[in-house]
N, C-alpha and C positions, 0 to 999 in steps of 0.2 A: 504494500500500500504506500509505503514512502514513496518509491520510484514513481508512483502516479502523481503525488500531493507534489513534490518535485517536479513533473513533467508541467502539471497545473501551473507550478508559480509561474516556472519562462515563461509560459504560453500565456497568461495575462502578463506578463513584461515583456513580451513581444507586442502582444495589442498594443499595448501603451506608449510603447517605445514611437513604435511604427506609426502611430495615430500624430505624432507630432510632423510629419513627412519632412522630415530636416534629415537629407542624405548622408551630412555627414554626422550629426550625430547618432543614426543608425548604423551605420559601418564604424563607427568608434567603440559602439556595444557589441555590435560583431564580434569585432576582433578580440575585446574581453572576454566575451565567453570562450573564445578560440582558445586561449589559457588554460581552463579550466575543465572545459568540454570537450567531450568526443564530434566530433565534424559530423558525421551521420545526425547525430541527439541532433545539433543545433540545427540542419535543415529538415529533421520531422517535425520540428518549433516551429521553423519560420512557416512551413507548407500548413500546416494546421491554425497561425496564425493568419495566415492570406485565407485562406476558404473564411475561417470565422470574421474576418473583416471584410466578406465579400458579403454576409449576411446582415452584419452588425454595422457597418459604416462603408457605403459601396464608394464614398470619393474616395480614403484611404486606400483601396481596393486597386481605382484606378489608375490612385496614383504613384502605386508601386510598382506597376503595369510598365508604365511611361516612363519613373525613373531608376529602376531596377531592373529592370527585363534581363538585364545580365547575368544577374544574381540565379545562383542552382536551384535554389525553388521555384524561383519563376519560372528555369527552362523547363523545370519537370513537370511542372502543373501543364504548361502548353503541349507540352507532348503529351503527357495523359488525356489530356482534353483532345488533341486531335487524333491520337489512337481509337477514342471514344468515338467521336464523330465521324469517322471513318467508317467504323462497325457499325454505326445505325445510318450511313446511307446507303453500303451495302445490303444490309438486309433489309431497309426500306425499298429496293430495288432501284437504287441511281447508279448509272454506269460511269464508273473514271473515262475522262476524256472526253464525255459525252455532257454528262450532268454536273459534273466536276472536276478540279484538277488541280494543281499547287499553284502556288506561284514562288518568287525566288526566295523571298523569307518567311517559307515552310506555310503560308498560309493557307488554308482552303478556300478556292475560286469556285463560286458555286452559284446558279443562279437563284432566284426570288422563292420559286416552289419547293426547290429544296430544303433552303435554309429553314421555309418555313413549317417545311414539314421535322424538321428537326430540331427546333424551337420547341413547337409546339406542345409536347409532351415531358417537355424537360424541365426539372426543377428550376427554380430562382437563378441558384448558387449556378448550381451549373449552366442557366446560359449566359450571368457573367461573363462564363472560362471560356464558353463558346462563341461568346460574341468579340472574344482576343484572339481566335484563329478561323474565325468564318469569316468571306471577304465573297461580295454581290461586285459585278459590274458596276455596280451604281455608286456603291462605296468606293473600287478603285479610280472611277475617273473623277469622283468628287477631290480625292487624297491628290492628282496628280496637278500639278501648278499648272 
């Protein structure tokens, strides 16, 4: 039971941390735990810190998105999420290259019916996660100057 009431504290000092979106002093906490911590421990912290800020406060959410994306939580949450979305537009019956496809930074290029058939049935939290690796035509020419 320790190791849980333990896992608990980081993970509200994670929230807390993170809630102030001052980059650098979150990579200065970083690096403290890095001291004391095992590197795994701190990024099952920060990954369960990001989902629970995606419920609990979605700008913090996005704005770890924007200015951490680098960070190994973040990359593993977008791969998770688009391993996910992958598996439900396959078995939703949408063909790669047809209904969907990448683009160069790993996005999914998909049209309207898809996304929204893959929206649709998906929790909160999760289309957050999904809405950081779904990408419409409409969104890419909007993004392009």
């Amino acid at each position: 039971m320790k190791d849980l009431e333990l896992f608990h504290f980081h993970l509200e000092r994670a929230v807390y941390i993170l809630k102030f979106q001052d980059k650098r002093l979150i990579e200065t906490w970083v690096n403290q735990l890095h001291l004391n911590l095992n590197p795994e421990y701190i990024e099952s912290c920060l990954t369960a810190a990001i989902l629970e800020l995606s419920t609990t406060h979605p700008e913090t959410f996005h704005w770890i998105f924007d200015k951490l994306a680098d960070w190994q939580s973040c990359t593993q949450l977008l791969e998770s999420v688009t391993r996910f979305a992958l598996k439900k537009l396959i078995q939703k019956g949408f063909m790669p290259g047809q209904e969907f496809s990448f683009t160069a930074d790993k996005k999914i290029l998909l049209n309207e019916n898809a996304k929204a058939v893959i929206i649709k049935d998906t929790a909160k939290t999760d289309s957050l996660l999904l809405e950081k690796v779904l990408l419409t035509p409409q969104q890419m020419y909007a993004l392009t100057p």
